[in-house]
C-alpha positions as CSV (number, residue, x, y, z in Angstrom):
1,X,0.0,0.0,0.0
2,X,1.1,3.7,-0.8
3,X,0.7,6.1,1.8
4,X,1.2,9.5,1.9
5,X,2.3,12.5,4.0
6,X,-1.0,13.3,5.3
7,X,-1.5,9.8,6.4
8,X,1.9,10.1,8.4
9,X,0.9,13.3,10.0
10,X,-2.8,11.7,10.7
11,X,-1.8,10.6,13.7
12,X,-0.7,11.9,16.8
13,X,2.2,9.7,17.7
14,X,4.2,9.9,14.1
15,X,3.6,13.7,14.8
16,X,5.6,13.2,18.0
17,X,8.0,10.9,16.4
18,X,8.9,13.7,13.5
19,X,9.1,16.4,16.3
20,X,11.5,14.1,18.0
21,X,13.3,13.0,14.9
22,X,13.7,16.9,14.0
23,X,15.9,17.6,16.7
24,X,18.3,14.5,15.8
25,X,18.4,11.1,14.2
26,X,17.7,8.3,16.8
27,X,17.2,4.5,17.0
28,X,13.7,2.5,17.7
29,X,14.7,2.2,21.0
30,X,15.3,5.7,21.5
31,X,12.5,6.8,20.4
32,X,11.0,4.2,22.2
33,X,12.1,5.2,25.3
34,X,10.0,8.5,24.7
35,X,7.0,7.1,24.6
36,X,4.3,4.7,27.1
37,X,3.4,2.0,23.8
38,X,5.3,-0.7,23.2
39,X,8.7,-1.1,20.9
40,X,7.2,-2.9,18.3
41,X,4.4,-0.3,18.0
42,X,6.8,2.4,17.6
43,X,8.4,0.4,15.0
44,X,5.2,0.1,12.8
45,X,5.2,3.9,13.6
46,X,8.6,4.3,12.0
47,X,7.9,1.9,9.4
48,X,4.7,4.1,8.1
49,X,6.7,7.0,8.5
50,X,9.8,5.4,6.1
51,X,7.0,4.5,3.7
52,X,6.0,8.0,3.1
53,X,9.1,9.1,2.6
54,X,9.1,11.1,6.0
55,X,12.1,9.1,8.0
56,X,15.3,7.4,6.4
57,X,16.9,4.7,8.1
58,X,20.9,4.2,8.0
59,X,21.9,1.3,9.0
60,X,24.9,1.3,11.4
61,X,26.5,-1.4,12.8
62,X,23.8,-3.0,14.1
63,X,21.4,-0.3,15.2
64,X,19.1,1.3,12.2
65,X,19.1,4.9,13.0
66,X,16.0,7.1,12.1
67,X,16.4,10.7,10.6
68,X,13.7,12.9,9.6
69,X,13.4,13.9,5.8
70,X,12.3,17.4,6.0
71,X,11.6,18.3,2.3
72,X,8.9,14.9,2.7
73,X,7.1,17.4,4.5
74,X,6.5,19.8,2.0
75,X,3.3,19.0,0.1
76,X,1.7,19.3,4.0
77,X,3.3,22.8,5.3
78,X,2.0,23.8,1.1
79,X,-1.7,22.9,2.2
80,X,-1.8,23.6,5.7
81,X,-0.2,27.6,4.1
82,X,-3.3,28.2,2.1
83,X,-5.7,28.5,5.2
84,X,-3.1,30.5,7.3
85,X,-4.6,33.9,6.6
86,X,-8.1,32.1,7.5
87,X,-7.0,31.6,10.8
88,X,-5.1,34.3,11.3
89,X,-8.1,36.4,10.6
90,X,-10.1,33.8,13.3
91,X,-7.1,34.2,15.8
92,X,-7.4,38.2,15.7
93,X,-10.7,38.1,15.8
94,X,-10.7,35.8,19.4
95,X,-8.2,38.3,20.6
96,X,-10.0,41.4,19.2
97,X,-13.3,39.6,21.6
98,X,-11.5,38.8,24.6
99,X,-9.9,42.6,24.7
100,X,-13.7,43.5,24.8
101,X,-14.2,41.1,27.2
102,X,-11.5,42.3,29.7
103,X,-12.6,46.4,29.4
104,X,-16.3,45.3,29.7
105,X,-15.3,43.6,32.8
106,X,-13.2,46.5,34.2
107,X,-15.7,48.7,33.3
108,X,-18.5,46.6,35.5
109,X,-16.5,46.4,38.3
């Protein structure tokens, strides 16, 4: 089966395995150790993760050590940019409200 970026990212873990992976290349037990689920489902993690291109694995010696493929990640930061002025406009508009919020309350007291 193909998967895809957005199948990688789909899930909380692998998004905390890439995070992890960003900061520097580690082995299944290191990353592992990071997490409460077992080894082996942190491997099928990985192993999703290397099918969409997201990880690499270099084999050395004989630990297989994970780094993150950052340009795998592209075709999701390219989608995710098209709705960033939508929610910037939301986020502006929350903090535009609770300002409100705060001077209406000063003003009651």
């Amino acid at each position: 089966m193909r998967r895809d970026v957005f199948q990688a990212i789909a899930d909380p873990v692998r998004r905390d395995i890439i995070r992890l992976l960003s900061a520097e290349p580690l082995t299944v037990n290191a990353v592992a150790e990071k997490f409460e689920i077992s080894r082996p489902a942190i491997s099928k993690h990985l192993k999703i993760l290397e099918e969409c291109g997201i990880v690499n694995v270099e084999q050395q010696g004989r630990e297989r050590l994970y780094e993150i493929e950052p340009a795998s990640l592209i075709p999701a930061f390219l989608w995710l940019e098209q709705y960033q002025d939508l929610w910037e406009e939301k986020i502006d508009s929350f903090e535009k409200y609770l300002i409100e919020l705060q001077i209406k309350r000063k003003t009651d007291e």
